[in-house]
MIKOLLUM-102253 format. One record per residue (C-alpha): residue in three letters; x, y, z. Coordinates in pm, whole numbers, padded with zeros to 5 digits, always signed. Layout:
<nodes>
AlaXYZ/...
</nodes>
This chain:
<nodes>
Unk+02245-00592+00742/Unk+02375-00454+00418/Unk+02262-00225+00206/Unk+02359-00297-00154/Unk+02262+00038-00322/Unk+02224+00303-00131/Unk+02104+00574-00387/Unk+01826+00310-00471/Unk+01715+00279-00094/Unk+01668+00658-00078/Unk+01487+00674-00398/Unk+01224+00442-00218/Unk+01227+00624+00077/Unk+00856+00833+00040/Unk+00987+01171+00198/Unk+01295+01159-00052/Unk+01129+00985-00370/Unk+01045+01355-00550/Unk+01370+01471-00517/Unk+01610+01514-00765/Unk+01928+01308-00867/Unk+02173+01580-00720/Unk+01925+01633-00403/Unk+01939+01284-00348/Unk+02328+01260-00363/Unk+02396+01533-00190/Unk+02137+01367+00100/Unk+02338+01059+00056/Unk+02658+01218+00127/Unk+02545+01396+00463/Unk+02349+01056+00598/Unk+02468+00736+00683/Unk+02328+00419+00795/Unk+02317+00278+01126/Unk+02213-00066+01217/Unk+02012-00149+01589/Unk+01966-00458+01821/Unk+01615-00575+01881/Unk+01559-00391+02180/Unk+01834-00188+02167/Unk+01743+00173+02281/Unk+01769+00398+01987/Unk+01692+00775+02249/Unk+01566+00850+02550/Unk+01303+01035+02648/Unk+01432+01390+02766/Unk+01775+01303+02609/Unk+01958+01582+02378/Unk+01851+01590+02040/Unk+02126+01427+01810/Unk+01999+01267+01491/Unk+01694+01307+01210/Unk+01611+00879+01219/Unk+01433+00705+00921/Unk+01349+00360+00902/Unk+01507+00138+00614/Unk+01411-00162+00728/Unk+01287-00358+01070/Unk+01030-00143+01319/Unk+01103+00057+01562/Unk+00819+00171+01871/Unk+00797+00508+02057/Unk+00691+00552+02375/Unk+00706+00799+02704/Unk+00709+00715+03038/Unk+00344+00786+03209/Unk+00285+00916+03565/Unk+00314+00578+03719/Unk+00673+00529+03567/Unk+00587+00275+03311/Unk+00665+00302+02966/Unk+00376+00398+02740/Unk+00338+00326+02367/Unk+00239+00605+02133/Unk+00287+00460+01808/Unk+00503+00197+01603/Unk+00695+00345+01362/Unk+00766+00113+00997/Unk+01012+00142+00701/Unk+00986+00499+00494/Unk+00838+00648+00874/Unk+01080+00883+00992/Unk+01146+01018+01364/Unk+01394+01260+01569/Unk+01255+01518+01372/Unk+01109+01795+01639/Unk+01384+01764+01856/Unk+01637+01802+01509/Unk+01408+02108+01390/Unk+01385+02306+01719/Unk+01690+02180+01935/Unk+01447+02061+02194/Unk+01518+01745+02352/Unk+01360+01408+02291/Unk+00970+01432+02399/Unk+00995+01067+02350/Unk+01173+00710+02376/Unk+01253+00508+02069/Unk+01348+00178+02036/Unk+01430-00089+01769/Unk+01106-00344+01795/Unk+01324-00603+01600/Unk+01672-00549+01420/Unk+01640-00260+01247/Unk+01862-00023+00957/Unk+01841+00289+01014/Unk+01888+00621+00795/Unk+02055+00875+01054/Unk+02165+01232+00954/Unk+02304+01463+01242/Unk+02135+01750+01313/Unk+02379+01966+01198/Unk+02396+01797+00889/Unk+02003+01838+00887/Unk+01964+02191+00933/Unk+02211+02228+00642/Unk+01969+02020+00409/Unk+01690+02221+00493/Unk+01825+02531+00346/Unk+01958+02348+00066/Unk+01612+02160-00039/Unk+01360+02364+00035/Unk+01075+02128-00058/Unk+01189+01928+00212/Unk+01180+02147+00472/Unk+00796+02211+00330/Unk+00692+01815+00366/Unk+00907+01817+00730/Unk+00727+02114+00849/Unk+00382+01948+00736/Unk+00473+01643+00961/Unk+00588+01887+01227/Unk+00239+02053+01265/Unk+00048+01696+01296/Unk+00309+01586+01607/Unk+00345+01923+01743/Unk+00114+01919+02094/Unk+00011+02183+02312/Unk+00188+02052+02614/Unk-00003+02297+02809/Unk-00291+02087+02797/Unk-00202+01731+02905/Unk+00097+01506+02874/Unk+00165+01385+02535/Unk-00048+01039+02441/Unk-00078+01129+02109/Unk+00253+01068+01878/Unk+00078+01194+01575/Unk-00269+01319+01449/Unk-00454+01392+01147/Unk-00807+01564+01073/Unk-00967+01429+00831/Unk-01252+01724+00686/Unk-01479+01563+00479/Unk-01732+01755+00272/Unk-01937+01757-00048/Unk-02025+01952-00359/Unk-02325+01868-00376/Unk-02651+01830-00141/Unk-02738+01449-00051/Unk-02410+01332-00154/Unk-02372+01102+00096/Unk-02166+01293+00296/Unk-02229+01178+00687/Unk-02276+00808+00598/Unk-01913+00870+00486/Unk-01727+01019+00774/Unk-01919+00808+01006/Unk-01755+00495+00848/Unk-01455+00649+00767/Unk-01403+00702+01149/Unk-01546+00335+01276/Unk-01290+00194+01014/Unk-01003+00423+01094/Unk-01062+00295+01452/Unk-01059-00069+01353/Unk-00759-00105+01078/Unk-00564+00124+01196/Unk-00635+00035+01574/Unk-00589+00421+01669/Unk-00797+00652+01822/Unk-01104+00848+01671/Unk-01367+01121+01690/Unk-01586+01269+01482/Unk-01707+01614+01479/Unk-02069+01676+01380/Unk-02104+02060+01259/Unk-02421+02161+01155/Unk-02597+02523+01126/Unk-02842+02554+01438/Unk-03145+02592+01247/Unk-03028+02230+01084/Unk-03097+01894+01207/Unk-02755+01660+01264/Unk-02809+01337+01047/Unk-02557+01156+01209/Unk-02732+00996+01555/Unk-03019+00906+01284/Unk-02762+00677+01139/Unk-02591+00585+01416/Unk-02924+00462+01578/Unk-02837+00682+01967/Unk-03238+00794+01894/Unk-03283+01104+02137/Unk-02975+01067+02361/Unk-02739+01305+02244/Unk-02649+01643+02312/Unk-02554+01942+02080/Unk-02340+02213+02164/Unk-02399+02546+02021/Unk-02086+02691+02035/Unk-02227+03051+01919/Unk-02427+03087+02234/Unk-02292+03369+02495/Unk-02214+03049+02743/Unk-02003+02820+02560/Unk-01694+02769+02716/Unk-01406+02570+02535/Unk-01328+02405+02851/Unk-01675+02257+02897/Unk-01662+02042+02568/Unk-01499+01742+02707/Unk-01820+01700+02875/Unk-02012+01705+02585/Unk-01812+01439+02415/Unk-02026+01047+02373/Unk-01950+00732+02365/Unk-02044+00519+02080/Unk-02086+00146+02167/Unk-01813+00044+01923/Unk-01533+00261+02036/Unk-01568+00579+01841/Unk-01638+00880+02041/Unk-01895+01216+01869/Unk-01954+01578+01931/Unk-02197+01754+01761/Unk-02175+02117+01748/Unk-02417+02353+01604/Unk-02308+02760+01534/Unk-02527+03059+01408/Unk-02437+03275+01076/Unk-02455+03610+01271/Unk-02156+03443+01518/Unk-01859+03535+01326/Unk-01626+03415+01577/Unk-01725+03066+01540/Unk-01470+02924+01326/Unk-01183+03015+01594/Unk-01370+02822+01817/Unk-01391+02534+01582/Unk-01024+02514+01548/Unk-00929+02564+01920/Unk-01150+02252+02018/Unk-00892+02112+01715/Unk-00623+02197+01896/Unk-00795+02019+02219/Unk-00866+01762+02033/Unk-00519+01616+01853/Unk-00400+01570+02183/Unk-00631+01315+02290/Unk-00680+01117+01924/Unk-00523+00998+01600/Unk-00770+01085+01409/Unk-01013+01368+01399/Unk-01283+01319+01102/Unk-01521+01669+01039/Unk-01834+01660+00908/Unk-01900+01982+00768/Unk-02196+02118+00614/Unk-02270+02155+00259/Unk-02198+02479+00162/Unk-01895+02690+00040/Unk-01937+02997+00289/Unk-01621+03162+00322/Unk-01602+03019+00719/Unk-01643+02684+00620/Unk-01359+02685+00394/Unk-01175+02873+00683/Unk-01203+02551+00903/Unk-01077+02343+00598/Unk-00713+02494+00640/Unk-00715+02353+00991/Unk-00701+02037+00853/Unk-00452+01751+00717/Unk-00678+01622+00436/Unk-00966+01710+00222/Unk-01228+01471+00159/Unk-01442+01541-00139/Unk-01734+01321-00207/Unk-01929+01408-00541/Unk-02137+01198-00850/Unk-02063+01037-01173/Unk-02235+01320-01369/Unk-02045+01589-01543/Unk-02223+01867-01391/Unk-02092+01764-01034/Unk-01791+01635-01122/Unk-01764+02030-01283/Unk-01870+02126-00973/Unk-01615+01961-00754/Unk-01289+02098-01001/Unk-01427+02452-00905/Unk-01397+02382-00565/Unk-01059+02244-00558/Unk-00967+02499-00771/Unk-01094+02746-00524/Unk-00934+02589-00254/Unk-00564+02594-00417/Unk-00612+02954-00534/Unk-00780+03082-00213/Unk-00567+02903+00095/Unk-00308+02719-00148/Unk-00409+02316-00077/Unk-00190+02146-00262/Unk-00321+01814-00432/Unk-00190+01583-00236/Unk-00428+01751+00034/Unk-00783+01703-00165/Unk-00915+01356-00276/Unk-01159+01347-00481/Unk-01398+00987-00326/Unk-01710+00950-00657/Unk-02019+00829-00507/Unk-02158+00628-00742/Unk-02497+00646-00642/Unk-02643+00840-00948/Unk-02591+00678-01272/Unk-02391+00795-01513/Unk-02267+00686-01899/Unk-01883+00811-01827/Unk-01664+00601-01871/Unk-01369+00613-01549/Unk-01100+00776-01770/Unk-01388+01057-01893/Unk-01482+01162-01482/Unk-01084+01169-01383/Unk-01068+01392-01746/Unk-01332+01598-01591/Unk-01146+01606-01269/Unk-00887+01728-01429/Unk-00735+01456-01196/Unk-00778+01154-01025/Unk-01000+00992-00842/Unk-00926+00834-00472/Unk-01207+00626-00450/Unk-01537+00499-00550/Unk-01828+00410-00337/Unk-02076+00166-00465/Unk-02439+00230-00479/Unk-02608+00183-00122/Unk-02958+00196+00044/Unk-03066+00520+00190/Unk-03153+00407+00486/Unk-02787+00251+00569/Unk-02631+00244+00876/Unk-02312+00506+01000/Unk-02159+00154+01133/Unk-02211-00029+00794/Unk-01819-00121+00808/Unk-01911-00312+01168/Unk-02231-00450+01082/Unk-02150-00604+00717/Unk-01800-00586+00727/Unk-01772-00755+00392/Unk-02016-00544+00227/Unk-01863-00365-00101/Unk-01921-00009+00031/Unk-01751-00129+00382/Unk-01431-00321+00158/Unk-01404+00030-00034/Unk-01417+00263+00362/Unk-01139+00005+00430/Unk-00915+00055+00197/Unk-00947+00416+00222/Unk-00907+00421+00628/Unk-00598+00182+00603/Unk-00403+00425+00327/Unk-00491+00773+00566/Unk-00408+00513+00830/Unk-00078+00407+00706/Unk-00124+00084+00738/Unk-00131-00026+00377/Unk-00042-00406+00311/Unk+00106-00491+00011/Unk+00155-00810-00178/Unk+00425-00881-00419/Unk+00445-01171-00677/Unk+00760-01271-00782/Unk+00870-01416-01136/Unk+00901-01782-01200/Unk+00738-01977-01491/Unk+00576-02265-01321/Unk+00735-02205-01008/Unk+00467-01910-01020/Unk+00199-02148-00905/Unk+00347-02157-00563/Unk+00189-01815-00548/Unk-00139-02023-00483/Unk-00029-02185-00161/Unk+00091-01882-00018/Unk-00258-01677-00094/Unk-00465-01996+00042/Unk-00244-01911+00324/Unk-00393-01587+00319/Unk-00733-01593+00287/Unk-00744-01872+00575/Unk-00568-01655+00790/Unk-00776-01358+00703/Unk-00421-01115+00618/Unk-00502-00808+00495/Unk-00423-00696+00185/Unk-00421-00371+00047/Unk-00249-00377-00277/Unk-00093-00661-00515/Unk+00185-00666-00785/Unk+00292-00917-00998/Unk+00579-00965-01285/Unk+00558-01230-01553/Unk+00352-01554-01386/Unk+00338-01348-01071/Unk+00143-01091-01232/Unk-00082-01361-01390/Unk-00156-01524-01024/Unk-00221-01132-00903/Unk-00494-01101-01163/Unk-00682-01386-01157/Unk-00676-01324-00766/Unk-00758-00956-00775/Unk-01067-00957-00976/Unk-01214-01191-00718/Unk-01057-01556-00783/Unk-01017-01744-00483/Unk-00709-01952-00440/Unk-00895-02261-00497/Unk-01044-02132-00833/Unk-00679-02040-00936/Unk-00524-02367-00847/Unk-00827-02531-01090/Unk-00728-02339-01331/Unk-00328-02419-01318/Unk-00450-02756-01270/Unk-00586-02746-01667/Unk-00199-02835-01753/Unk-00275-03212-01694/Unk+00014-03363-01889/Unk+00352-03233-01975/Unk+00264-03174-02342/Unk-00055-02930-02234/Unk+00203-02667-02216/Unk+00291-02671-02566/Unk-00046-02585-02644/Unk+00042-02204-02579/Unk+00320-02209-02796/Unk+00234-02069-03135/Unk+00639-02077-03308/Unk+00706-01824-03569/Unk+01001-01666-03739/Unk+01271-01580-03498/Unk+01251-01181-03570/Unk+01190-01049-03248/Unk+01059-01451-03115/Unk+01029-01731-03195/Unk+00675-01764-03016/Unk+00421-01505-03144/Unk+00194-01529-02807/Unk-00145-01564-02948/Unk-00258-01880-02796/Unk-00095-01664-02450/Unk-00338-01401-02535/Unk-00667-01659-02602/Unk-00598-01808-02263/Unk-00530-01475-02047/Unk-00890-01394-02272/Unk-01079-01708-02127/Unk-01034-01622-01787/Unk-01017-01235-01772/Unk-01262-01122-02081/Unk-01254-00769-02085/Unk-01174-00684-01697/Unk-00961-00329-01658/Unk-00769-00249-01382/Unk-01069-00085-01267/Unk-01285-00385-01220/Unk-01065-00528-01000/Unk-01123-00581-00578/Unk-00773-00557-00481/Unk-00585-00304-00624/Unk-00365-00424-00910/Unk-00001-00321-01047/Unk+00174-00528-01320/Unk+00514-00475-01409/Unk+00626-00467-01781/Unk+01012-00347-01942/Unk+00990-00068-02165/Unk+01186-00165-02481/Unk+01321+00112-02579/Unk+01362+00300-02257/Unk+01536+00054-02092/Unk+01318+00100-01809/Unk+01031-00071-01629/Unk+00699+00049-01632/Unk+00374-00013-01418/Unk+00022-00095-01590/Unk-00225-00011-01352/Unk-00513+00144-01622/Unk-00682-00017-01913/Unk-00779-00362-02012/Unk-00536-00625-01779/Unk-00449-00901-02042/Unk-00294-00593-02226/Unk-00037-00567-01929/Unk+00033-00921-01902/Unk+00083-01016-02291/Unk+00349-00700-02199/Unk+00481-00865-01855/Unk+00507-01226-01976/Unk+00708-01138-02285/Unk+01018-01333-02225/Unk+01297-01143-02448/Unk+01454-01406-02724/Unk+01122-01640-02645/Unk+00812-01429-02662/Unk+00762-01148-02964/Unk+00762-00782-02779/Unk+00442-00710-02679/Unk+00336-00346-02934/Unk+00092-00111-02797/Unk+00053+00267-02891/Unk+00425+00211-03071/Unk+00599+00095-02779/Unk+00732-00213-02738/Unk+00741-00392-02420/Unk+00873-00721-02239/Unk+00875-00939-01958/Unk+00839-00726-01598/Unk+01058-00941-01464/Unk+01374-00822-01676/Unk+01413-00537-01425/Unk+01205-00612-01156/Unk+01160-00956-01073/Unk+01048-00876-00718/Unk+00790-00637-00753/Unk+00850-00448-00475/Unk+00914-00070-00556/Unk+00545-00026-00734/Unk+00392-00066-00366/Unk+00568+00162-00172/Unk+00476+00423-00465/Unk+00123+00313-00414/Unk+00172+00404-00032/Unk+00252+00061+00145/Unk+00410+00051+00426/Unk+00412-00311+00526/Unk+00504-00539+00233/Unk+00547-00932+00151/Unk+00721-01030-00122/Unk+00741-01368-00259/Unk+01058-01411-00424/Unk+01092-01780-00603/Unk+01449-01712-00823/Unk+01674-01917-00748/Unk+01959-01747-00518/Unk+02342-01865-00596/Unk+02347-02069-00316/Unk+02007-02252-00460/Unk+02147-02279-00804/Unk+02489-02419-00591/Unk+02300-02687-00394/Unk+02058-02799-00734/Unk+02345-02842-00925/Unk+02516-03049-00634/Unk+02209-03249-00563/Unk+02161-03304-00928/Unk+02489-03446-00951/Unk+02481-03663-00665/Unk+02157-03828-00757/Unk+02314-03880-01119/Unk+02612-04023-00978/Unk+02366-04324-00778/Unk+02155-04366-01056/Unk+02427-04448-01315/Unk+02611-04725-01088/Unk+02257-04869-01113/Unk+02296-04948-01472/Unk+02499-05233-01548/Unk+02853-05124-01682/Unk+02811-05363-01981/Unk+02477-05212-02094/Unk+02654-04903-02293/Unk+02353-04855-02504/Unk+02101-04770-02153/Unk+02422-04625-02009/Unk+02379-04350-02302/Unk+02043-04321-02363/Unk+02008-04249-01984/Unk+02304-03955-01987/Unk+02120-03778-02302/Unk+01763-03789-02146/Unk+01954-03664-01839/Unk+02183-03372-01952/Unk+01965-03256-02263/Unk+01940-02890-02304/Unk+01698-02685-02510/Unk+01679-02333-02585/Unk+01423-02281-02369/Unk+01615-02425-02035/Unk+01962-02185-02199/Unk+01731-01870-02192/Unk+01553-01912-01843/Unk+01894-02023-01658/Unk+01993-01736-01806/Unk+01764-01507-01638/Unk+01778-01727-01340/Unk+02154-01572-01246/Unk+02100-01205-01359/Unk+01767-01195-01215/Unk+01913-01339-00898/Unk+02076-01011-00766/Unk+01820-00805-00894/Unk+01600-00970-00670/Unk+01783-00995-00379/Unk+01791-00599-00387/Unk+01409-00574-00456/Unk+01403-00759-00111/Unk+01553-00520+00056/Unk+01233-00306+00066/Unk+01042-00599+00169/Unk+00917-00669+00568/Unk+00842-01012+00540/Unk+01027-01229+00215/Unk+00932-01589+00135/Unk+01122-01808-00050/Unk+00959-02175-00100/Unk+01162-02453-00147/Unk+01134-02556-00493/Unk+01435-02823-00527/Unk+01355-03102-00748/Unk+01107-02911-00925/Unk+01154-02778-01285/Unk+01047-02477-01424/Unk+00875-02635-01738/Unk+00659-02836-01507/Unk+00278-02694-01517/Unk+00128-03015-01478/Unk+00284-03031-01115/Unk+00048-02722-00997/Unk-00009-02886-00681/Unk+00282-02971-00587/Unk+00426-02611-00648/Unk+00133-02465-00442/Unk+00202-02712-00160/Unk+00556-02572-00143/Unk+00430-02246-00135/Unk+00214-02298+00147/Unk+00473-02482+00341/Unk+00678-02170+00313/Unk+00369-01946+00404/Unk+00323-02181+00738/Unk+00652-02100+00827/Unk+00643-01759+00829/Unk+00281-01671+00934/Unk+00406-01556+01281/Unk+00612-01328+01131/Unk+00320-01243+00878/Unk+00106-01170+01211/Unk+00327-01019+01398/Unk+00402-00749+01080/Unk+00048-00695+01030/Unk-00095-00646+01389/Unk+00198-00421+01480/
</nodes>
């Protein structure tokens, strides 16, 4: 494996992306890269500590050896997760195994090396030390079965918010997506009934624990832990006002606790008592849920603002999830204003009376799609899609999403330059891949295509794009990037920056008159005096916008042309010329050249895409490199003029989707 640019690979890498230019270098000159064997044994368990590890590329799975000798699995590690680090920050040695699931590259820095970047970058040692407290275990307890765990608090600032219906899904859909283990933790006052065995239907059997009574004993609540039917275990736990000791008991059942699951999701009352917040430091992230209306949305800033001030929660801490329940005339870009910041989520408007296992039951309901997407990014396991430039080539995009939504792969996020980011629309406001292939399918004839072509004076194009613009119109009216069921990034080139820029607010056919603007062909698209043009200039392979979203499993489709592609069409191209010509008789000089200048004619158009065929080639290639899974679908004999061959292109692209779905699978359930 070989890593092209290294300073760009770090960049991507989410514990290094906020660091500066000189940070990063000076990271880049004390690590190195190390490649490992499928199967090859990366430590051993009780072995000295040596290296801080973080994945480039490949997986890698950790594991310690149980009582009966056999190797246990704690968790699988992916690219951007990192590892080694508690035996490289206290000198203790391995607590685990690690080894390299398939071939993997490796970011390695000696611990040496390490503790000397800690003092020199600060902030890093901040994030590492985060990490540190969510895989730290009290050994005293149990043996470690736990690699890493996270409690989620979720609470409200507002009465009737919704609040229980939420962590009771969020925890049946952390268990399912992210396949880990999870508990909730029902705390109400005692002079309070606990809403949550209403919703999750257990009528009277269920116990509460009041853990301000003169009996409680910490070492009794494993007892008091139940079973749900679907795999997520509940305590409820009541505590009295007078009992000012109840917090610390609270957050030494946490400790208990994050040895024995992944995920630990509180419940906590509605109120803003100075002990609630107390338990709210205990834990990894914040859950807000509040309304549409200014007056909660108020309501909710003055409690994050409370909570920065008061036990310093940084923002990455507190999402803010909007229950849509109660209407509201603000527009999306007015609440986040309100915020004064954005918005994680919003929940669609349910019935009152539904169920804490909605995500089991209707699994395809809107609320349960919006729980999942929220689980799988606190459960890193965020699956991104990313649509590759390509003209008409772009419509093998189709095949390879039919491929997907017969095999039911998840995903989480999609990006898209130039026809990629077309194909990403039209699929992420709902379109199946059927619908989209109809609507490629509209180019019946080779001359359909120059119905979109509106010429004009050669300033800054020679097409002006207004015919593009009626036809992105006719299928996406008026959608915004907030109307969309799959979240959506588009990739446009920022004229005068020189740099590449992601659209992922406002009205979509905005960002793709921007991403389809092929320099020399289209004119720039102009909006707010900035001028931009085709995505795929600088990122033809769409990668890098997903792992900023927070992917850690991606597919990227790539469909330009490699050199050795180019090589072999230009071969076969001339082979096939060569048996066509003996065809013609010798004598007939007139077919002989009519047939050569049908052959090698070359427009403007064909001089300008081959153009970006070659530069866009290596560009691409690197893009990869942050990719799990890449397809590449054959498209030799195929032009990239040729709309009118939709299904052809899409077959291709499901071929190539076949081919790979094991490896698809096996990415995905890992």
């Amino acid at each position: 494996m070989k890593i092209n640019n290294n300073s760009y690979i770090l960049r991507e890498i989410p514990l290094f992306s906020g660091l500066s230019s000189d940070e990063l270098n000076y990271i880049k000159k004390k690590s190195s890269f190390t490649e490992f064997k499928k199967g090859q044994v990366i430590y051993k368990e009780g072995s000295a500590p040596s290296f801080f590890y973080c994945i480039i590329r490949g997986r890698a799975v950790l594991s310690v050896l149980d009582h009966a000798g056999k190797q246990q699995v704690l968790e699988y590690m992916h690219r951007g997760q990192y590892f080694g680090i508690i035996s490289a920050l206290t000198g203790e040695p391995h607590s685990v195994t690690a080894k390299a699931l398939n071939d993997c590259l490796l970011l390695v820095i000696p611990k040496p090396a390490f503790d000397g970047l800690l003092k020199k970058i600060p902030q890093l040692a901040i994030d590492l030390s985060k990490t540190l407290s969510r895989r730290l275990k009290r050994k005293d307890i149990h043996p470690k079965t736990i690699f890493e765990s996270t409690i989620i608090a979720v609470l409200s600032s507002y009465p009737q918010a919704g609040k229980t219906v939420y962590a009771s899904n969020l925890a049946f859909s952390l268990s399912k997506e992210a396949r880990k283990k999870s508990i909730i933790v029902d705390i109400c006052r005692h002079d309070k009934c606990h809403r949550m065995p209403r919703l999750l239907k257990t009528g009277k059997d269920y116990r509460v624990t009041n853990i301000s009574s003169r009996s409680f004993r910490i070492d009794s609540l494993k007892s008091q832990i139940l079973k749900d039917r679907y795999g997520i275990d509940v305590i409820y736990l009541s505590y009295s006002n007078q009992d000012e000791l109840w917090p610390k008991k609270v957050t030494e059942l946490l400790s208990n606790l994050v040895n024995d699951y992944h995920f630990v999701v509180l419940d906590l009352p509605c109120r803003r008592e100075k002990t609630i917040l107390t338990i709210l430091n205990q834990s990894d992230l914040i859950h807000i849920l509040t309304s549409p209306k200014a007056s909660d949305l108020k309501s909710t800033l003055r409690l994050i603002k409370k909570l920065e001030k008061d036990f310093g929660f940084s923002e990455s801490k507190v999402k803010v999830i909007v229950n849509e329940s109660k209407p509201s005339k603000l527009s999306f870009e007015e609440k986040q204003q309100l915020l004064g910041g954005e918005i994680f989520a919003s929940l669609p408007k349910i019935d009152t009376r539904v169920s804490g296992r909605l995500v089991i039951e209707k699994p395809d309901a809107d609320y349960s799609l919006v729980i999942r997407r929220i689980s799988r990014h606190e459960g890193n396991c965020l699956v991104g899609l990313a649509l590759g430039v390509g003209v008409a080539y772009g419509f093998c995009h189709i095949g390879i999403l039919k491929v997907i939504e017969e095999e039911k792969i998840p995903i989480d996020v999609i990006s898209g330059s130039s026809m990629g980011a077309f194909i990403a629309s039209l699929w992420a406001i709902g379109k199946s891949s059927s619908e989209i292939l109809s609507i490629a399918k509209e180019f019946k004839e080779p001359k359909h295509i120059w119905n979109l072509l509106d010429f004009t004076f050669p300033l800054l194009g020679f097409i002006k794009g207004n015919k593009l613009y009626n036809m992105f119109k006719l299928y996406l009216g008026d959608k915004t990037f907030y109307d969309v069921k799959v979240p959506l990034k588009i990739i446009a080139s920022d004229l005068k920056g020189k740099k590449s820029i992601v659209f992922e607010k406002g009205l979509i056919i905005d960002a793709l008159m921007a991403s389809c603007a092929m320099p020399g062909v289209f004119a720039p698209f102009t909006q707010k005096g900035q001028m931009f043009f085709d995505g795929g200039v600088i990122n033809p392979l769409p990668t890098e916008p997903l792992l900023e979203m927070g992917a850690k499993k991606i597919i990227a489709v790539n469909l330009t042309p490699s050199r050795e592609d180019l090589i072999r069409q230009y071969d076969r191209i001339k082979q096939d010329l060569s048996v066509e010509v003996k065809q013609i008789k010798t004598n007939d000089w007139f077919n002989l050249r009519e047939y050569l200048r049908k052959k090698l004619k070359v427009n403007i158009l064909d001089f300008i895409f081959s153009s970006f065929e070659i530069m866009q080639s290596e560009v691409a290639l690197k893009e990869a490199q942050l990719a799990d899974v890449v397809l590449h679908p054959d498209t030799s004999g195929l032009h990239w003029m040729e709309f009118y061959k939709a299904e052809e292109f899409a077959k291709r692209g499901e071929e190539e989707a076949r081919k790979n779905l094991d490896k698809i699978k096996k990415l995905i359930e890992e």
